[in-house]
TORPARO-131559 format. One record per residue (C-alpha): residue in one letter; y, z, x. Coordinates in pm, whole numbers, padded with zeros to 5 digits, always signed. Each point is the difference from the previous one (the first is absolute). Example, Ala and Ser with C-alpha at 12.3 -4.5 7.8 and 13.67 -1.06 7.14 Angstrom:
# TORPARO-131559
a-00450+00780+01230;s+00344-00066+00137;
This chain:
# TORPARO-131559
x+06906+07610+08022;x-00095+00102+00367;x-00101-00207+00233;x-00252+00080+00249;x+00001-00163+00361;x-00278-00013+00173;x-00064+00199+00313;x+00115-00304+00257;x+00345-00002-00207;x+00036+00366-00044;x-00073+00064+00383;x+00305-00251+00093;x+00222+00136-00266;x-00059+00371+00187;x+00069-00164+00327;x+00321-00204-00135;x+00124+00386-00122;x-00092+00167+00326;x+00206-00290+00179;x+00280+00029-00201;x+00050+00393-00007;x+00275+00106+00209;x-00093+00132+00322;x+00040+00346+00092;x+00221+00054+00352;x+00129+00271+00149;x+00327+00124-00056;x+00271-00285+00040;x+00248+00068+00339;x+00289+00112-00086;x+00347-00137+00022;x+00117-00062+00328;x+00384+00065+00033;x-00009-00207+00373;x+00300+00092+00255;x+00261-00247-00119;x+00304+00228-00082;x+00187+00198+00186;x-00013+00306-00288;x-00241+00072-00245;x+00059+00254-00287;x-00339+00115-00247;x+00017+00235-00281;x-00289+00011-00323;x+00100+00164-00291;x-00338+00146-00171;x-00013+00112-00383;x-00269+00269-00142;x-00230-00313-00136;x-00038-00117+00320;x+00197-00254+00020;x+00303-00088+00186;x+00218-00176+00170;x+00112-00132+00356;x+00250-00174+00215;x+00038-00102+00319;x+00333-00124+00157;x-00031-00218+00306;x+00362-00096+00215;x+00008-00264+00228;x+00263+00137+00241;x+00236+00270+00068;x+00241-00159-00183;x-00193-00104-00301;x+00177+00195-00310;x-00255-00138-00299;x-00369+00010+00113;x-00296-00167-00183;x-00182+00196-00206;x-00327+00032-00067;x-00183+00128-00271;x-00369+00107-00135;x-00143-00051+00380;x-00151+00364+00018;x-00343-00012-00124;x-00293+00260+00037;x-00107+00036+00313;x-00381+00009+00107;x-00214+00345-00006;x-00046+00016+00460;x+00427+00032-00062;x+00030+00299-00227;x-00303+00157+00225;x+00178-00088+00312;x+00308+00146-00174;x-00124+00375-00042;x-00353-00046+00284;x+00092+00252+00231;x-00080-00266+00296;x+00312-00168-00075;x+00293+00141+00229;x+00229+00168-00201;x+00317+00207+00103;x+00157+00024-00333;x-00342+00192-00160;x+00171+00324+00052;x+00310-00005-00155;x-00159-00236-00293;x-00237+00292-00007;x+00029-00033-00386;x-00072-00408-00074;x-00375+00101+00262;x-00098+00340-00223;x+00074-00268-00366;x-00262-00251+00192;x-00234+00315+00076;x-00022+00140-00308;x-00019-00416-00134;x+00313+00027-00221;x+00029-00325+00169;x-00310-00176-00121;x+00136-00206-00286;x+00316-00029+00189;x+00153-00397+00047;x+00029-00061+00365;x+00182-00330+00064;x+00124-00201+00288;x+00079-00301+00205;x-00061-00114+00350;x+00303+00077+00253;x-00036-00110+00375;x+00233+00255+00213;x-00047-00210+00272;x-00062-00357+00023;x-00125+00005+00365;x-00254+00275-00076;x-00442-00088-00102;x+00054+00335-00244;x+00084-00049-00354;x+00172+00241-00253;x+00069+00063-00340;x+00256+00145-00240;x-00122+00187-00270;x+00091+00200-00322;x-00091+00228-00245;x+00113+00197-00280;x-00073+00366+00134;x+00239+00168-00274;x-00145-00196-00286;x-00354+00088+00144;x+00065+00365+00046;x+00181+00082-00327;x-00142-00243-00235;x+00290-00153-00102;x+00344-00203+00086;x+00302+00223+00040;x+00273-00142+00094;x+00169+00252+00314;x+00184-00034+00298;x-00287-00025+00182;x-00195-00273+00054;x-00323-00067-00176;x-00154-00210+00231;x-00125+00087+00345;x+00011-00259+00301;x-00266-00061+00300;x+00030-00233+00237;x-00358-00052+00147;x-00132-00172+00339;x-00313-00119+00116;x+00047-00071+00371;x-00249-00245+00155;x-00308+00242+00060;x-00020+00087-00410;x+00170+00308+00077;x+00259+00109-00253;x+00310+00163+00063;x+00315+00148-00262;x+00256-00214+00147;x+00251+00191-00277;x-00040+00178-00332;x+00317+00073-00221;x+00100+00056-00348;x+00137-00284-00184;x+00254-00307+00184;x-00143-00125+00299;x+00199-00257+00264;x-00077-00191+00293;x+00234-00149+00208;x-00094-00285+00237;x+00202+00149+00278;x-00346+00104+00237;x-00033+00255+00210;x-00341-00096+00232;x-00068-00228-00188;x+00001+00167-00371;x+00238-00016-00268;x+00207+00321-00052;x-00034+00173-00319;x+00262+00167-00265;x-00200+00270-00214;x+00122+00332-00201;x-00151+00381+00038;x+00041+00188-00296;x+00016+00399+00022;x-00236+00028-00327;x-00306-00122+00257;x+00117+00237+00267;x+00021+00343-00248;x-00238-00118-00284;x+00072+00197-00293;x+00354+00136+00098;x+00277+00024-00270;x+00236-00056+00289;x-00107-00353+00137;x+00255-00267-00073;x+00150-00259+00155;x-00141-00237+00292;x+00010-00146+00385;x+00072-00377+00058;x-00199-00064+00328;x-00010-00274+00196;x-00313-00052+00232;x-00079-00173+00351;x-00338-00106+00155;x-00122+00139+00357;x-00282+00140+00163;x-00250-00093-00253;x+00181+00182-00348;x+00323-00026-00175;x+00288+00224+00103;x+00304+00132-00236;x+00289-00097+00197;x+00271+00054-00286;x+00015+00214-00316;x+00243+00011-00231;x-00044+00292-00246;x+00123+00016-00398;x+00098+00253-00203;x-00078-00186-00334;x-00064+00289-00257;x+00077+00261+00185;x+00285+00180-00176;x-00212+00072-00274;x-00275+00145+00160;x+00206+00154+00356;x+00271+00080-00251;x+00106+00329+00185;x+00091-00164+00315;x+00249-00249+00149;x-00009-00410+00007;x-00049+00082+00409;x-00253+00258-00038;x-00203-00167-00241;x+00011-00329+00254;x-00120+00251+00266;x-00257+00138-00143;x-00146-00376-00144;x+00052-00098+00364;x-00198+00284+00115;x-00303+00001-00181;x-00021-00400+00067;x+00013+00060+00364;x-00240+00263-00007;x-00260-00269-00196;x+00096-00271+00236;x-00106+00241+00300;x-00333+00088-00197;x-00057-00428-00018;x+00071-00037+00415;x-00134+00333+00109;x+00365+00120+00174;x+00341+00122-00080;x+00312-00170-00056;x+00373+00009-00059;x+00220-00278-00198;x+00360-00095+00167;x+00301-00081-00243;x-00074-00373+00034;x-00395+00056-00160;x-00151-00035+00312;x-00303+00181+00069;x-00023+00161+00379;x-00352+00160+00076;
């Protein structure tokens, strides 16, 4: 049998509803890694459904062996990011030589992409704010997960200084570190430059540059590199352990001078001299 309220009851039972719906909010802030550590390690691992998986590693000193790890803190980030991300008002001095990852957004091979990330203050002292963030490029680009020496996700580390403006504070393939050791105040930076970004395409890009990174003047500075030669003697097979390491260090520095807009030469100890 149904029952039929009358209009007074019916009118209250819509208003209980309405009160009790869930209210719709904007996108919830995301995690805030804070400055407590002295180095901070983040890698997400993506798979081809979209889901994946991340870790952060947070030491409290220099000394500090085991670090506390943290897990499932990347979460999508809000829509003004990933504009802010590709918006060519953002200051950018790695677009060129990740030429490729701009043309994917351009021709919106990126649309359906996940882009996820976490808040991480570079400088404590500083009104701006920034944020890493992640996303599978590979698994966006080909359409599925391949497993490859290369790394499938790709890394930005985004700033919004205390005017709104936005600035690439570093973008990078895979690992990212920051050590708290500051240079003007910022936290220097540990990233890796794979050749595949600089020669997109070529059957002859393998291995990779370590580089560390210093703050001054505004932008981030490579002040070490470190190059690899990981995969190499497959694809360089015609030419010597020192030749291949050469030629890897070659085409890194020639990337890193495209990112700072000058040339460079590496001493025996990794240091870079400009």
């Amino acid at each position: 049998m149904i029952k039929i309220y009358p209009f007074s009851r019916l009118f209250a039972l819509i208003a209980l509803l309405l009160l009790s719906a869930p209210a719709v909010t904007s996108a919830s802030p995301l995690y805030d890694l804070g400055s407590n550590w002295y180095k901070m390690s983040a890698s997400v691992s993506f798979r081809s459904n979209n889901s994946y998986r991340d870790r952060v590693s947070l030491y409290a000193s220099k000394q500090t062996v085991s670090g506390q790890t943290l897990r499932d803190v990347f979460k999508p980030i809000p829509a003004y990011l990933k504009t802010a991300l590709f918006s060519d008002q953002t200051v950018n001095p790695f677009r060129e030589v990740f030429s490729d990852v701009q043309l994917a957004h351009q021709q919106g091979q990126l649309n359906n992409c996940p882009f996820v990330g976490v808040e991480l203050p570079l400088n404590k002292d500083s009104q701006s704010r920034e944020w890493l963030i992640s996303a599978p490029l590979k698994i966006c680009l080909t359409g599925g997960y391949q497993r490859s020496r290369e790394p499938g996700s790709h890394v930005w580390l985004l700033q919004q200084n205390a005017q709104g403006r936005y600035q690439m504070m570093m973008e990078s393939a895979g690992l990212i570190q920051v050590i708290d050791e500051p240079a003007s105040g910022y936290k220097q930076l540990r990233t890796r430059l794979y050749p595949f970004h600089l020669n997109p395409g070529s059957q002859q890009a393998c291995g990779y540059g370590s580089i560390s990174w210093s703050y001054r003047n505004g932008r981030y500075w490579p002040t070490q590199l470190f190059p690899k030669i990981n995969g190499c003697e497959r694809v360089l097979s015609n030419l010597s352990e020192a030749q291949r390491f050469q030629q890897v260090e070659r085409g890194l520095l020639l990337g890193l001078g495209q990112i700072i807009g000058r040339g460079m030469k590496r001493l025996d100890n990794g240091r870079l001299v400009y």
